[in-house]
Structure formats: structure tokens, C-alpha cells
C-alpha positions as CSV (number, residue, x, y, z in Angstrom):
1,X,13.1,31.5,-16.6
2,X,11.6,29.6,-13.9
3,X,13.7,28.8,-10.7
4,X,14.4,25.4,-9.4
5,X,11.8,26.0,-6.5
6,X,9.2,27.3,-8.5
7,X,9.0,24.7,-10.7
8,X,9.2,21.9,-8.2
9,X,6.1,23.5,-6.7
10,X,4.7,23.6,-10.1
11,X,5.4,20.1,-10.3
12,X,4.0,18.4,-7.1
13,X,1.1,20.5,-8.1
14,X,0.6,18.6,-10.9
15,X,1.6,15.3,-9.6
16,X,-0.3,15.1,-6.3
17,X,-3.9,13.7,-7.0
18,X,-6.7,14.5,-4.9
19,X,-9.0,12.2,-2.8
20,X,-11.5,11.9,-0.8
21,X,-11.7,13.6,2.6
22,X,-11.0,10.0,5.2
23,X,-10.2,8.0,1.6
24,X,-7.0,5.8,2.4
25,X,-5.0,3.4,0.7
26,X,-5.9,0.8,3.0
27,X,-9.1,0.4,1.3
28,X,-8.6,0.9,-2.1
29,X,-6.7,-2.2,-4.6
30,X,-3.3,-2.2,-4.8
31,X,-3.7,-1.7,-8.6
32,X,-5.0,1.9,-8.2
33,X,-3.9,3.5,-4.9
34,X,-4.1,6.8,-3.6
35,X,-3.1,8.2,-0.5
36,X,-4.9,12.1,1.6
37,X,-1.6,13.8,2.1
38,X,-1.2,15.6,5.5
39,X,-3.4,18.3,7.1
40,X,-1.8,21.5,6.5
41,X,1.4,22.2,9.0
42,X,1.2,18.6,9.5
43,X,3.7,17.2,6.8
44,X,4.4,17.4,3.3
45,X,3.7,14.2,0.4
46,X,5.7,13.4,-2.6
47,X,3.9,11.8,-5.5
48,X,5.2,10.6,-8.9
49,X,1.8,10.5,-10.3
50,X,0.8,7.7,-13.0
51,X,2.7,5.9,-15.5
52,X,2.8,3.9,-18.3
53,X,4.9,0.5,-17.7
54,X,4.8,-1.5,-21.1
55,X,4.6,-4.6,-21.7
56,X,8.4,-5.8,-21.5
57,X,9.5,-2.7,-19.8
58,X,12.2,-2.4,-17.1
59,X,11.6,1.3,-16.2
60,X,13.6,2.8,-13.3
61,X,12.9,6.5,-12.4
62,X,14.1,9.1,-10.4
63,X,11.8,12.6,-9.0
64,X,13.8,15.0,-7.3
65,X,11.8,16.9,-4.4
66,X,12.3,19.9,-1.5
67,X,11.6,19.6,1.6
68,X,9.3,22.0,2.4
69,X,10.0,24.8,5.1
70,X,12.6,27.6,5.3
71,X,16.7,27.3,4.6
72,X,18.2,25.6,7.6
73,X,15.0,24.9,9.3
74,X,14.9,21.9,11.6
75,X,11.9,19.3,10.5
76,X,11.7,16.1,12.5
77,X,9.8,12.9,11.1
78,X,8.5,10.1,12.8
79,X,5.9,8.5,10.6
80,X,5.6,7.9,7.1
81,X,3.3,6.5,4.7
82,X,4.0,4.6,1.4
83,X,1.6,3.7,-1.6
84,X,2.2,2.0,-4.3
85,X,0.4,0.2,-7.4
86,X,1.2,-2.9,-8.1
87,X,4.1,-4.0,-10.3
88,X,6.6,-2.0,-8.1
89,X,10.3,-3.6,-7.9
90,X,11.3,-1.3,-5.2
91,X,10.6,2.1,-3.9
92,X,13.5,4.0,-2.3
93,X,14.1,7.7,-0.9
94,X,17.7,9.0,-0.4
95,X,18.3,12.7,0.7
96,X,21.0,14.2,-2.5
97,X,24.6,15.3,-1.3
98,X,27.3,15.4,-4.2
99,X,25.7,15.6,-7.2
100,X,27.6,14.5,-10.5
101,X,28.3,18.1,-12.2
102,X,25.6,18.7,-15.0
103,X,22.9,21.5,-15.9
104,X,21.3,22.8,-13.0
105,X,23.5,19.6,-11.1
106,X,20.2,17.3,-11.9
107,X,19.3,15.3,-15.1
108,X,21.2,15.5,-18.0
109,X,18.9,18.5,-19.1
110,X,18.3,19.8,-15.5
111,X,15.2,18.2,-15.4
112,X,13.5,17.2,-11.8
113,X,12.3,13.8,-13.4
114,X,15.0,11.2,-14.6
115,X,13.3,8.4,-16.8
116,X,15.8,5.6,-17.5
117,X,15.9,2.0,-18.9
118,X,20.2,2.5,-19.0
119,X,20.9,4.1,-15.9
120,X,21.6,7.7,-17.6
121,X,21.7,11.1,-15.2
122,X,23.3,11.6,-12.0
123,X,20.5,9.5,-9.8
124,X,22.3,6.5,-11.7
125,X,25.9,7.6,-10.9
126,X,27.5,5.4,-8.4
127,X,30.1,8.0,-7.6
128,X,27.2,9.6,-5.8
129,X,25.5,7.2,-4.0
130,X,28.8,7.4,-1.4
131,X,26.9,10.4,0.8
132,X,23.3,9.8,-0.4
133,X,21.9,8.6,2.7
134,X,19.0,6.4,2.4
135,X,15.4,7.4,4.4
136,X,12.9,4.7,3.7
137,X,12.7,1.9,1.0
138,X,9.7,-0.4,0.3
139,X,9.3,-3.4,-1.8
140,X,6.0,-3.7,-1.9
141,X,2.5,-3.0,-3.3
142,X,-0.5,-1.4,-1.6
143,X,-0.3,0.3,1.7
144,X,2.5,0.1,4.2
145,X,2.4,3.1,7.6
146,X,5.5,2.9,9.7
147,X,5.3,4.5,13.3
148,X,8.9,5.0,14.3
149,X,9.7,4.3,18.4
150,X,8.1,7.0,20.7
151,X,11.1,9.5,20.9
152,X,13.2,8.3,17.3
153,X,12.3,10.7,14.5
154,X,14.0,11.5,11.0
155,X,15.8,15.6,10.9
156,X,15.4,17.0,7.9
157,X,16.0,20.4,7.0
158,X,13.8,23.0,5.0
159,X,15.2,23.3,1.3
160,X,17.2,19.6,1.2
161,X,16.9,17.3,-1.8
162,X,15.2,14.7,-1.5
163,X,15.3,11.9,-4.6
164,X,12.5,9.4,-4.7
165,X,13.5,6.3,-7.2
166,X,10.8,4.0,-8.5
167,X,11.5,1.3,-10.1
168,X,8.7,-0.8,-11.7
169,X,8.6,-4.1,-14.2
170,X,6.5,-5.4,-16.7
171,X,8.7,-8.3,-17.5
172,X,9.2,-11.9,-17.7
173,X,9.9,-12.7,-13.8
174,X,7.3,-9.5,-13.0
175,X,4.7,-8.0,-13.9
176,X,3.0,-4.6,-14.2
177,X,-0.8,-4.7,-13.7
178,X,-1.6,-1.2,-14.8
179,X,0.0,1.8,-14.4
180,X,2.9,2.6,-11.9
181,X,2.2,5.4,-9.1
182,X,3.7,6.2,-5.9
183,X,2.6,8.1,-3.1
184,X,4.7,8.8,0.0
185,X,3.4,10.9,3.4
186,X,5.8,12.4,6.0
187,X,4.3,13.3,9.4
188,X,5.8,15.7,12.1
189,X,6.7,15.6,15.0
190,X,7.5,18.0,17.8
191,X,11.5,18.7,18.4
192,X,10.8,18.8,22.2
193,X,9.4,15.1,21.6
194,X,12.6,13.9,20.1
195,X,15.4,12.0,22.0
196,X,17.1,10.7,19.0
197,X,17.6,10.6,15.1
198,X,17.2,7.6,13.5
199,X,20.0,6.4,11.1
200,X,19.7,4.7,8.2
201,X,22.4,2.2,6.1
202,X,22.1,1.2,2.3
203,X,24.6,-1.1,1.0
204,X,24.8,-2.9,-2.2
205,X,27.7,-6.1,-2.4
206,X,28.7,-5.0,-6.3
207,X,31.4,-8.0,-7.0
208,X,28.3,-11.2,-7.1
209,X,28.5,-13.3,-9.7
210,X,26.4,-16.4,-9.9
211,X,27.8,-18.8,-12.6
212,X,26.8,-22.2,-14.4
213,X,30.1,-23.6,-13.0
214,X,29.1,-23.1,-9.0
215,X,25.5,-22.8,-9.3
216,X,25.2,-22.3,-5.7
217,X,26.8,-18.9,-4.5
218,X,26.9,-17.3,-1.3
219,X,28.1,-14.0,-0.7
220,X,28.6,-11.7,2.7
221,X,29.4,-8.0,3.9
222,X,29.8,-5.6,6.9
223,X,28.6,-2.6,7.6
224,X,30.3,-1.0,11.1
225,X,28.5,1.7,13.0
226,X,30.8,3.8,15.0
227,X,29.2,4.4,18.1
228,X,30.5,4.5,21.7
229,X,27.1,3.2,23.0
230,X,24.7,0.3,22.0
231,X,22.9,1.1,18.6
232,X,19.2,-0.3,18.0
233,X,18.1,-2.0,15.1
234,X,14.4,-1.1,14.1
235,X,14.2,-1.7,10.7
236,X,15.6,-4.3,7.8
237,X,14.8,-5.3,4.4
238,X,17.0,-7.4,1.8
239,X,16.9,-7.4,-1.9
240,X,17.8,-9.4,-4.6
241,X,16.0,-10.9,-7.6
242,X,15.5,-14.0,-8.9
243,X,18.5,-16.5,-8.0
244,X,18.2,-15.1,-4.5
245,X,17.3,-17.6,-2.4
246,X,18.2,-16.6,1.2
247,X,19.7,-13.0,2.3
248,X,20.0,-12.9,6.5
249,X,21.0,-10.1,8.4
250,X,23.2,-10.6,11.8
251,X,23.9,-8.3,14.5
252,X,27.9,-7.8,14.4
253,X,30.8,-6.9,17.1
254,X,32.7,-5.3,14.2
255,X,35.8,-7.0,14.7
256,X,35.5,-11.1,13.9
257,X,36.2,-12.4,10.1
258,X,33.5,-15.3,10.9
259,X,29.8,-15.0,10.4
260,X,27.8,-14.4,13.9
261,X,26.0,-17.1,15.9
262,X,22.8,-17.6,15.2
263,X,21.3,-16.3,18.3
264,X,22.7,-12.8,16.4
265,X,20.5,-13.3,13.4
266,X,17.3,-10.9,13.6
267,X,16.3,-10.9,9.5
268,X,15.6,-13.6,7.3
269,X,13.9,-13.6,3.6
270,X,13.4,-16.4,1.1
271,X,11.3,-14.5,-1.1
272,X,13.0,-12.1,-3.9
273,X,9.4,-10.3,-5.2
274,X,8.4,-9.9,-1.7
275,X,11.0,-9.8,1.1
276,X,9.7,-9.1,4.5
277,X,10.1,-5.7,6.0
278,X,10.7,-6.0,10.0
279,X,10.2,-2.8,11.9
280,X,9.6,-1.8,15.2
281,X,8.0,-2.6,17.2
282,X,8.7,-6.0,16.3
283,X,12.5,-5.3,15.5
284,X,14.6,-4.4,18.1
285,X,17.6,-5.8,17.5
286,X,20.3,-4.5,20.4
287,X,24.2,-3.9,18.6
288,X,27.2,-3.6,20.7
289,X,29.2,-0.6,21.0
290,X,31.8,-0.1,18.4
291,X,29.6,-3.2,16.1
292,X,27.3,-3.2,13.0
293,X,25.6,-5.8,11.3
294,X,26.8,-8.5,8.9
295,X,24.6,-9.8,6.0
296,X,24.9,-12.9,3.7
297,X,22.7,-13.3,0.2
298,X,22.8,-16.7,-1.4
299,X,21.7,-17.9,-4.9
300,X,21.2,-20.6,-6.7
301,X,22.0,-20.2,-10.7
302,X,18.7,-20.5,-12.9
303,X,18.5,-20.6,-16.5
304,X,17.9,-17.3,-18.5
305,X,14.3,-16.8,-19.2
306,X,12.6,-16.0,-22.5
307,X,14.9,-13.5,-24.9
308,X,17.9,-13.7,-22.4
309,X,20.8,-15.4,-23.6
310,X,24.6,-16.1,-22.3
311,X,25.5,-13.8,-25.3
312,X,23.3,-10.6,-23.1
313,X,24.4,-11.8,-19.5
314,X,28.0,-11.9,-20.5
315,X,27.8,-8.8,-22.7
316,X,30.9,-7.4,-21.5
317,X,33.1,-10.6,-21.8
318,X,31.9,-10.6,-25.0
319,X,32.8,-6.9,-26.1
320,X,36.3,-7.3,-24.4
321,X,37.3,-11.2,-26.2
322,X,34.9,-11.5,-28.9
323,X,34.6,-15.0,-27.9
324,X,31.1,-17.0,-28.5
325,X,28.8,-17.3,-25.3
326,X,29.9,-21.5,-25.4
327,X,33.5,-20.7,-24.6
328,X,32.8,-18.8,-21.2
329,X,31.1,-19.0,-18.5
330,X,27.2,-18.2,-18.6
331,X,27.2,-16.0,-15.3
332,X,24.4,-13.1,-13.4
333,X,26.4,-10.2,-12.0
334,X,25.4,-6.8,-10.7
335,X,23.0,-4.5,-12.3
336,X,19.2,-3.1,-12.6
337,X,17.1,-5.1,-14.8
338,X,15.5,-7.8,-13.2
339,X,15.5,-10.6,-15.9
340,X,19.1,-10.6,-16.6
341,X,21.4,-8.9,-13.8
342,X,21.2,-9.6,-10.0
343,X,21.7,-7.6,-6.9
344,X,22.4,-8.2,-2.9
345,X,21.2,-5.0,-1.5
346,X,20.7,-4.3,2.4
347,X,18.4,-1.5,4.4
348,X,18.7,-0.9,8.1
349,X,17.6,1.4,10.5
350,X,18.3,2.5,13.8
351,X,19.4,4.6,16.5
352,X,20.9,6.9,17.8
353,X,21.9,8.1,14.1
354,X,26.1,7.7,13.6
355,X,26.9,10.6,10.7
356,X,29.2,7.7,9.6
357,X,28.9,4.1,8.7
358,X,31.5,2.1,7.1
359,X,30.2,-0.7,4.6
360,X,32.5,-3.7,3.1
């Protein structure tokens, strides 16, 4: 029996496709991208390789990758690559801590590939998303290159997990193109070039609910940043679908229950299928000592599209009372398909990396 390591290799073998030599995303349509990995001792690529995304499918995946390079070994990171057909949702990379006890601690067969339209295998398990720190997210099709600050680079080390989930829709409020693929290049840098690590924060505000009865919702966290010297923000992206109609992000001293000035505010979107991703160099976004960030996603309540019904949104209320969709409420609340559920996620980046940040 193959070992874990062998058949990941085995895998990105037959996942990574070939181009040619100076080819580049840049110039190819979003609809069929491809990306040259690395020179060799340069940096490694992950690649999901193509998919089918049917007509009326919500299809969220998960591909579970080594970094390459010997146990322990110090890699350091500071720019990546990202290419993805069109159709994408969202694109996000996490590095795996706890993982929910199963065969081979992966998918429910041990598998390194997690298909899912219901949020089955241990990718989907919230109680592991607590110490599953993000490393880069995209929303977005085509071609995206992100050169982090001279000096700020991303430690890895040889042997870690890495999970790389793809979510792609061919839906009512989104559509699908042709097939779904995903690409992603790490570069190295030099350790002796390397003043910091960048951190990273992914949170996701779980208790929304955006009801016929108060169309209008808004909805706010915190995320603190222990840190006994200024932290720099060089990186943001919100998320939500469809009733999202603003999401801002605020620098925060970590102490005051009221929302920042507005002199604090560094990110704004107004557009839930593709919300702006600010990097450096034109985010940097100074934090106080001992602060974080605070982040607001507002919605306005829309009526179900085509095949939804008050019946599916309220599913649960309708399990646990057995009442007809008329005598409740007709209300969005967290989850992962896009026609019918709604989210308020927030990515940041920054540095100097804390190993802890606390998220409310």
C-alpha cells in the first residue's frame, strides 16, 4: 500500500498540466487558464486540474497538498501566483492543524481530494477551522500575482499540510462558463532576506440572519492582534453573497464597543461576485499596539430566486415545529451555497505575524 507522500506525488503528477515555456495566465482567457510552475529549487505549484461544474451545481472541494522539502525544513514565501477559470466563488488555502479523527485523519475514506455539495469530511468541520490558519484567498477569475513587502515572507515548513478549497457555481446568481481549474505558484525567498512573517486572519460572523421582517441588516465583529508593537495591514478581502451590500474593514484599538472613525476605515466593497482585493503596496494600513481590526457586513433582504423557497431557507425551523413556511419568518442565515444561505467572511494580512489572534 502506497504511503500518504507517495501518492500525493502521484497526484500533483497527474494534476499539474504542462505549458508552454514563457506561456502565462496573463494572456490566456479566464475560461481556460494555465499557469508555468516554478523553475526547479525555485518553488513548488498546487493544481486541482479540470472539472466538471454542471449546470445547477454548487460544488465546493477540498485537495490536500505537502509542502515540498525535508521534515522541519524552514521554507520562506514571498510571492504567489493564483489562476483560476471562470465561475470560481472563492479560492482559499489554509495550512491543516487538528484534523477531525478519520482514516488516514483526511476524507472520509482517506482520500486527498474532498468533493462535497453537503459539507461532508473533515475540510468541512468547523471544529477544525479553530487552528487552520489561512495563507491566501482569491475571489476571482483569471490571473492575480501578489508581491509581498521587500523583507515580509510566508514560513512554511517541509512536510506541512496544506488544504486548497475551491469552490465553484453554476447556479442561478453564478455561473460556470466551462470547466473549473485552479492553479496556484509559491516563490522562494532567501531566509537571510526575511525581516518578518506575515500573519494572516480568517473570520467568519456565523449568527447573520437577514429576515423579511428587517430587510435591512447590519452585522459587526473584532478580531484583536496581540502585539506589543504596531502591526501592518497589507492585505484585505470581504465576502458575502448576494444580500451583501456593503462589508468595510476598520483599523481597531482593541478596546472601544463603538465602531472606528472613519479616518480608520482602509476596505470597502459593494460588490458580492467580485469584491476588491487591496494589497500592498497599496494597503498599508498602520494598527496600534495591543489593536486589531473591526469589520461590519450589511444586507438588504432579496427574494429567493428560481426553485428556492421559505420552505428550503427555513429548513431547520421547519424540521424542529413542523410549521408551514407562512407562519415564520422567511430568513438567509449562514451556510455554503450561494442561492440560498449567506455568509460575512473577512481576510487580512499583515505583519509582524502574532501566533494568536482572537476573533469575536
Amino acid at each position: 500500500m502506497r504511503t500518504l507522500s507517495a501518492a500525493i506525488l502521484v497526484f500533483l503528477a497527474a494534476c499539474t498540466n504542462s505549458t508552454q515555456e514563457g506561456e502565462s495566465a496573463s494572456k490566456q482567457p479566464s475560461t481556460n487558464v494555465s499557469l508555468q510552475p516554478p523553475a526547479a529549487g525555485r518553488g513548488f505549484q498546487y493544481t486541482t486540474g479540470e472539472f466538471e461544474v454542471a449546470p445547477g451545481l454548487d460544488l465546493q472541494q477540498c485537495f490536500f497538498f505537502q509542502v515540498p522539502g525535508n521534515a522541519g525544513e524552514e521554507i520562506f514565501v514571498n510571492r504567489i501566483e493564483v489562476a483560476q477559470n471562470e465561475g470560481t466563488h472563492h479560492m482559499n488555502i489554509f495550512r491543516v492543524r487538528t484534523i477531525t479523527p478519520g482514516p488516514n485523519g483526511l476524507g472520509p475514506e482517506g482520500g486527498l481530494v474532498q468533493r462535497s455539495e453537503n459539507g461532508l469530511g473533515a475540510c468541512f468541520d468547523d471544529s477544525n477551522w479553530a487552528d487552520w490558519p489561512l495563507v491566501i484567498n482569491s475571489q476571482t477569475g483569471g490571473y492575480i500575482e501578489w508581491n509581498l513587502p521587500g523583507g515580509v515572507a510566508h514560513k512554511f515548513t517541509g512536510g506541512e499540510w496544506i488544504m486548497l478549497q475551491s469552490h465553484y457555481v453554476n447556479a442561478a446568481t453564478q455561473e460556470t462558463p466551462g470547466k473549473g481549474n485552479v492553479f496556484v505558484n509559491f516563490h522562494f525567498v532567501p531566509r537571510t532576506e526575511v525581516q518578518h512573517e506575515v500573519g494572516t486572519l480568517f473570520a467568519s460572523k456565523q449568527s447573520i440572519r437577514i429576515c423579511q421582517h428587517d430587510q435591512r441588516s447590519v452585522y459587526h465583529g473584532t478580531c484583536q492582534i496581540p502585539s506589543d508593537q504596531p502591526v501592518h495591514i497589507i492585505g484585505a478581502n470581504g465576502h458575502f453573497h448576494s444580500r451583501g451590500t456593503r462589508f468595510e474593514m476598520y483599523a481597531w484599538d482593541g478596546v472601544s464597543p463603538s465602531p472606528p472613525a472613519d479616518s480608520e476605515r482602509f476596505y470597502v466593497s459593494e460588490d458580492w461576485k467580485d469584491p476588491p482585493m487591496l494589497r500592498s503596496p497599496e494597503l498599508d494600513h498602520v494598527v496600534p499596539a495591543g489593536g486589531g481590526i473591526w469589520y461590519t457586513c450589511e444586507y438588504q433582504w432579496r427574494e429567493p430566486t428560481d426553485g428556492i423557497t421559505c420552505d428550503k431557507l427555513n429548513e431547520e425551523d421547519t424540521k424542529e415545529l413542523g410549521t408551514p413556511p407562512e407562519a415564520y419568518d422567511c430568513c438567509y442565515t449562514f451556510g455554503g451555497p450561494v442561492d440560498w444561505a449567506e455568509h460575512c467572511n473577512v481576510f487580512a494580512y499583515y505583519y509582524p505575524a502574532s501566533n494568536y489572534v482572537h476573533c469575536y
